[in-house]
C-alpha positions in Angstrom: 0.0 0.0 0.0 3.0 2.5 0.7 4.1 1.8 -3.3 0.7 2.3 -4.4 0.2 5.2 -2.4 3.3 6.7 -3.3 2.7 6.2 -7.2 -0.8 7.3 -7.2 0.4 10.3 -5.8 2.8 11.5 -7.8 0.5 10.9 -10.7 -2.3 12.2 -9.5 -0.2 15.7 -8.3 1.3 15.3 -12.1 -2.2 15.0 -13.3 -3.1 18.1 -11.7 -0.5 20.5 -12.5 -0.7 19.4 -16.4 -4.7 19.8 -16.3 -4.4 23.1 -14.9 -2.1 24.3 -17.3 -4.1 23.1 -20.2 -7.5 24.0 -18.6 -5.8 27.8 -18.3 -4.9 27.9 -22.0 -8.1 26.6 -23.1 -10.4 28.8 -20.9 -8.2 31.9 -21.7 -9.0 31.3 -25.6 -12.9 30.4 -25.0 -12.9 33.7 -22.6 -11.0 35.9 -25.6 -14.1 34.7 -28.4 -16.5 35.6 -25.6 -15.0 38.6 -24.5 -14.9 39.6 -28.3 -18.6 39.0 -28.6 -19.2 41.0 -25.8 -17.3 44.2 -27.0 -19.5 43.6 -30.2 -23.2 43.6 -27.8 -23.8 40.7 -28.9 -23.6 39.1 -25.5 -24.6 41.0 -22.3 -21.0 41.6 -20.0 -22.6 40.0 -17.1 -22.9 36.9 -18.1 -19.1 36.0 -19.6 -18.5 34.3 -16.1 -21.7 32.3 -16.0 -20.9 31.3 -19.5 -17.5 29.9 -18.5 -18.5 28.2 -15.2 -21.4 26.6 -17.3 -19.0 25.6 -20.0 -16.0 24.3 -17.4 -17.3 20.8 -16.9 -17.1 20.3 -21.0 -13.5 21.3 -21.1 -12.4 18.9 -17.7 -14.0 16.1 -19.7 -11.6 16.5 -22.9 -8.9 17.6 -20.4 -8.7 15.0 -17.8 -7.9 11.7 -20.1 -4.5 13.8 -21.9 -3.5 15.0 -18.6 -3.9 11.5 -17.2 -1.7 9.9 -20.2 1.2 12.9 -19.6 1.1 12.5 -15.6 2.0 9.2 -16.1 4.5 9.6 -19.0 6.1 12.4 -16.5 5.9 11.2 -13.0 7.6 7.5 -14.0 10.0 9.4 -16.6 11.1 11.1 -13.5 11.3 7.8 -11.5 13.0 6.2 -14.1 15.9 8.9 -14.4 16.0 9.0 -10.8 16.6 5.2 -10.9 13.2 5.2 -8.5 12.2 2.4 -10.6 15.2 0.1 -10.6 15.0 0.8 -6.8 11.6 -0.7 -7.1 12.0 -3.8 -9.0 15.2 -4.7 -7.0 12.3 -4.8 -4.2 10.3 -7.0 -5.7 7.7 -4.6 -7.8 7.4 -5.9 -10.9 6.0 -4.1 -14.1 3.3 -6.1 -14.3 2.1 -4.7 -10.3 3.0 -1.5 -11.5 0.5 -1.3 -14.3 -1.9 -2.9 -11.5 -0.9 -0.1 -9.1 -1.6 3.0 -12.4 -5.1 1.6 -12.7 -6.3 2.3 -9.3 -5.7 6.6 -10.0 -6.7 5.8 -13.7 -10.2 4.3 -12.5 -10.7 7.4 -10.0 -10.5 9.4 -12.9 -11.9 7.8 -15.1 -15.3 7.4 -12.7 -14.9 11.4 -12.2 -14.6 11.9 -16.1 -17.9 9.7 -16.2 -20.0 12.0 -14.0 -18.8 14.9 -15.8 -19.5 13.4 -18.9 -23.1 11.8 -18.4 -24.3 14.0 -16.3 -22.3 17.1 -15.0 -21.5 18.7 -18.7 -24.8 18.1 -20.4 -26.6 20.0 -17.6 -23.6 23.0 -18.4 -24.3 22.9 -21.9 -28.1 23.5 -21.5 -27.6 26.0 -19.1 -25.5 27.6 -21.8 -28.0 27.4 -24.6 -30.3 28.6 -22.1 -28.3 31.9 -21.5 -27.7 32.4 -25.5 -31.1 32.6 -26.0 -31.9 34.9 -23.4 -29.0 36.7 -25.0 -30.4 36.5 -29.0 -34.0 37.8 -27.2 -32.0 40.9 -26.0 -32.1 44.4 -27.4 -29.3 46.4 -28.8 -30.3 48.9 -26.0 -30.1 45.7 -23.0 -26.1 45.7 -24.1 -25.7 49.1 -25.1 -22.7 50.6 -23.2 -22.2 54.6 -23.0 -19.0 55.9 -24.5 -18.8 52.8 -26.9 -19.0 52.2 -30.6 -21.0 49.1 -31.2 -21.5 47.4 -34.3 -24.7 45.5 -34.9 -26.5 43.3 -37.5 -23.4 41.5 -38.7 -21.6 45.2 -39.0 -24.2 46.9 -40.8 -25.2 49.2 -38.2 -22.7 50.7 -35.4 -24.1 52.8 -32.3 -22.8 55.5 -30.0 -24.1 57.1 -27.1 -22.3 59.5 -25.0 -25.0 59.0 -22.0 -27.0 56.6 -20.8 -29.8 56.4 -18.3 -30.0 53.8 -15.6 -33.1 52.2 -16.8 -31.5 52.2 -20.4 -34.6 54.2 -22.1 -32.6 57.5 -22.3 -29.6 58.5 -24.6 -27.6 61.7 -25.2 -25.2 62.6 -27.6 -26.4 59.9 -30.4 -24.6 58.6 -33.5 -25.9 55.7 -35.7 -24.5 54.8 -39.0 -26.0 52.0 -40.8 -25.0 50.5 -44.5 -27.3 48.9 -46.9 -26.7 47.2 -50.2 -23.3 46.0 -51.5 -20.7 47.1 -54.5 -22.0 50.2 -56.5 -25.5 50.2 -54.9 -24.0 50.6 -51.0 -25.3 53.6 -49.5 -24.9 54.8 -45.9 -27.2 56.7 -43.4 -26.2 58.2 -40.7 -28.3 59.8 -38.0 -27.0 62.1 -35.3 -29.0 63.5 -32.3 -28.6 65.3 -29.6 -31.0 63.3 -26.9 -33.2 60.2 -27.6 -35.6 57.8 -25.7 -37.1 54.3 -26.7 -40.8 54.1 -26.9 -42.8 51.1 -26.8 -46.1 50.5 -28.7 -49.4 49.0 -27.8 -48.9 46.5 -30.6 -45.0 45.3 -29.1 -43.1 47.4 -31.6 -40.2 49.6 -30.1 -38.9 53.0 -31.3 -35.8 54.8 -30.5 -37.4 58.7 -30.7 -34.6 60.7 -31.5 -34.7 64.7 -31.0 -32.9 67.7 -32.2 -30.5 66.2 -35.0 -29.6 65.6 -38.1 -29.9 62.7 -40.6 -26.9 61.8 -43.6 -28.2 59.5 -46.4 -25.2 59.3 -49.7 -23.0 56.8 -51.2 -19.6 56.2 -50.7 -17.5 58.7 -52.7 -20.4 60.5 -55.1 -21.5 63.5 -54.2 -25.0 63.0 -54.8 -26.0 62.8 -50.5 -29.2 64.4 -48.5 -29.2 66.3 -45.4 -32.0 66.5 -43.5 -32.5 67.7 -40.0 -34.9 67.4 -37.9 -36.9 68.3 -34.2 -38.1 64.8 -33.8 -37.0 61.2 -35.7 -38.2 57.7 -34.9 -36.4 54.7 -36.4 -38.1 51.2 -35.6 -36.2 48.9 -33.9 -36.2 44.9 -35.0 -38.0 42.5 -32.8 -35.5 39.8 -31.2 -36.7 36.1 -31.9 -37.3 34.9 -29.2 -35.9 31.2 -28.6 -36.9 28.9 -25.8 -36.5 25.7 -27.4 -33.1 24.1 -27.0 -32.2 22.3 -30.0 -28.1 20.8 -29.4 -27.2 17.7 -29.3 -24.8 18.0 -26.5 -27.3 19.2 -24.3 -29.7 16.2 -24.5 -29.9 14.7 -20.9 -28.1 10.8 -20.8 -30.9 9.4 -20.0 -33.2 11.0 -22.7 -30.2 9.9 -25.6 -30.5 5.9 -24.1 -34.4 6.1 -25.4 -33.7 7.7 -28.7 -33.8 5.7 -31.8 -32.1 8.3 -33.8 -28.5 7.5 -35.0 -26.6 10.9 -34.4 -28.7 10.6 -30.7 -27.0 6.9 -30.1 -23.4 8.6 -31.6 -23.6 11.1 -28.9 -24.1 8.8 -25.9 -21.1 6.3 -27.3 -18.8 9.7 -27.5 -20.1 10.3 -23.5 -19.2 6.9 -22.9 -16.2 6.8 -24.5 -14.3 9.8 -22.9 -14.5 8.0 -19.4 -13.4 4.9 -21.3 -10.4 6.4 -22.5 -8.9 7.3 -19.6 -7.9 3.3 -18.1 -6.7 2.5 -21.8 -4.9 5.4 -22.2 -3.0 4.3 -18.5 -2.4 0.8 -20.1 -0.4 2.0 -22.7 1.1 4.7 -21.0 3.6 3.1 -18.2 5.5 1.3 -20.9 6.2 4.5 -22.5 7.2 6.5 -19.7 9.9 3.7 -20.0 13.4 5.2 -20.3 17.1 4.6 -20.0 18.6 7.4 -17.6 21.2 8.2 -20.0 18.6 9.2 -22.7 16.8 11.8 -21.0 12.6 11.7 -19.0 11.5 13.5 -22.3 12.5 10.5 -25.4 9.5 9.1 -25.5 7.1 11.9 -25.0 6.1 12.9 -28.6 5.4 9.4 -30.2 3.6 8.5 -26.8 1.7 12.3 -27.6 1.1 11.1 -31.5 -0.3 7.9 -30.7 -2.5 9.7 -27.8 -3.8 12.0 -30.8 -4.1 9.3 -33.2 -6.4 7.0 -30.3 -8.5 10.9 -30.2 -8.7 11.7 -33.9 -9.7 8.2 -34.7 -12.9 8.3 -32.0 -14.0 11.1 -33.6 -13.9 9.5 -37.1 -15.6 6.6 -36.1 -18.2 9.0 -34.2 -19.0 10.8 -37.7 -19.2 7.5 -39.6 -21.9 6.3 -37.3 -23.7 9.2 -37.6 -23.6 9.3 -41.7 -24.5 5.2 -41.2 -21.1 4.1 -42.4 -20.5 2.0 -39.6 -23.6 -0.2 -37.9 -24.2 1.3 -34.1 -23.8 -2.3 -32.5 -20.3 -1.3 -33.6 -19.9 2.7 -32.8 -17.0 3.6 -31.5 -16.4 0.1 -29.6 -14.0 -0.8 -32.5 -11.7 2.0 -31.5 -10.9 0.8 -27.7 -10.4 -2.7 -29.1 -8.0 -1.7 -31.0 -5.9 0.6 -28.9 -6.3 -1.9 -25.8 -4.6 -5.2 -28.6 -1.6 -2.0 -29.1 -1.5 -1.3 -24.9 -1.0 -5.6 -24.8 1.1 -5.4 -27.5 3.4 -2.4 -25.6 2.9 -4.9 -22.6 3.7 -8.3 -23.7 6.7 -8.9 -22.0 5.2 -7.3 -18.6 1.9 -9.4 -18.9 3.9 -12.7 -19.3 7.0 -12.6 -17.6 6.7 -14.9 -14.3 6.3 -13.6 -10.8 9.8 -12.2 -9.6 10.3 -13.7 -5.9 10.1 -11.2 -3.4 13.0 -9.2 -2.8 13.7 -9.5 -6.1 16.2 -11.1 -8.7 18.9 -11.0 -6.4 17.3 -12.1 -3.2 18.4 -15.1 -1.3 16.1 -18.2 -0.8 
């Protein structure tokens, strides 16, 4: 118990530092495209954090399994070079208890990569959605920031206001400039006002009333424009479509994906099963590549073992699109795949699997 305490700890603290790193990467590029759409108005500042604390479970499960495989590949690279594994089979630990020993922190993850996955992510994803909607239902005015430029409708229309009220119905200092058309028959209005107000109508329409300004209708580089100013100007605002109805795969419940009969429904619950499969095989394969001669260096192995980790990944998510375009029959799925990478962990493990029991103590112990 003091070995496999030992080596489940230095995996597990190898597991964590390497997830953490990754995770940090990852969020910090999800954050950036977020951030981005916020800047835009398209997404409400407020939210950003939700977003990401919905969205974390998803990236643990796709994290976990890789930092799993490079814990190992690092924490016995380092044993090796510190000749903490010679030490250890002198003792009497042979490789085959040692891939017995990695199994017990590869099953612990491998369960927590399961409740994220079946359960735990799902529910993030649909929370997500959830908040998108609201967000797609939302006013330019519900995201409208004072003292900021924001472009609208794909770029077609940008808004400033110098002031804003509290309860977002009163602007100052206005400037809207909105593009219609393409090639030689783009034209541009612009419409500038010194105070405005939104007014909603009986009927559900909205109105942004603008007052004492000017409005700017031309093309680009003919001088053929129209000024026209004006006391009072209302421009109608577009209704938001209002979704509700959550329509992604990914954030389908578990339970509600078992009762489906549809193919791409079945795909998605062998991909949620899959991830937590991963992980043990992944382990298998993993301690005879953290294999190296002290003279070589902890890091030798590390890209092939990082290659054939990407090729295991790329290759379930080919077989998850060929069941889901019928290529494959779904009694077959993504099975296949873990068959095949466990008969290359065997292979790695041969000699391990069916070398005899070393006596205890060792090769060198006495009888």
């Amino acid at each position: 118990m003091i070995i496999f305490r030992y080596l489940s700890r230095e995996v597990l603290t190898t597991l964590a530092a390497v997830s953490g790193v990754l995770l940090l990467i990852i969020m910090s590029g999800r954050f950036i495209k977020y951030l981005a759409q916020a800047a835009a108005g398209q997404l409400d500042p407020g939210v950003l954090f939700m977003i990401m604390g919905y969205r974390l479970p998803g990236f643990v499960v796709l994290i976990l399994p890789l930092g799993m495989f490079l814990g190992i590949l690092l924490a016995y690279g380092r044993m090796y070079l510190d000749s903490e594994m010679a030490v250890l089979s002198a003792t009497g630990v042979s490789d085959r208890k040692i891939l017995a020993y990695t199994q017990g922190p590869a099953l612990l993850v491998a369960l927590l990569v399961a409740w994220l996955s079946l359960w735990v992510a799902p529910a993030g994803v649909l929370k997500t959605q959830q908040l998108f909607n609201e967000q797609d239902a939302m006013t330019e005015f519900d995201t409208l920031a004072a003292g900021r430029f924001q472009s609208l409708g794909s770029g077609q229309r940008v808004t400033y206001a110098g002031g804003l009220s509290d309860d977002r119905t009163e602007l100052e200092t206005i400037f809207i400039a909105e593009s219609t058309g393409s090639g030689e028959d783009a034209s541009v209005g612009v419409l500038v006002a010194e105070t405005g107000r939104q007014q909603m109508n009986a009927d559900g329409s909205r109105y942004l009333v603008l007052q004492n300004g000017y409005r700017y209708d031309g093309r680009p580089g003919a001088a053929d424009f129209r000024t026209i100013q004006y006391d009072t100007y209302g421009v109608l605002l577009p209704k938001p479509e209002v979704v509700t109805e959550v329509t992604d795969r990914e954030a389908m419940p578990s339970a509600r994906l078992l009762d489906s009969p549809d193919l791409k429904d079945r795909a998605e619950l062998q991909w949620r099963l899959a991830i937590p499969l991963l992980v043990p095989i992944v382990a298998f394969f993993a301690v005879p590549l953290s294999r190296v001669n002290p003279r070589q260096g902890r890091f030798l192995k590390l890209l092939p073992a990082i290659i054939l980790y990407m090729a295991y990944l790329a290759l379930l998510v080919s077989a998850r699109g060929w069941m889901e375009a019928g290529k494959t029959p779904a009694a077959l799925g993504l099975w296949w795949v873990h068959g095949l990478f466990l008969g290359i962990g065997v292979l790695l493990n041969f000699r391990a699997l069916t070398a005899p029991n070393a006596p205890a103590g060792g090769q060198h112990a006495t009888a």
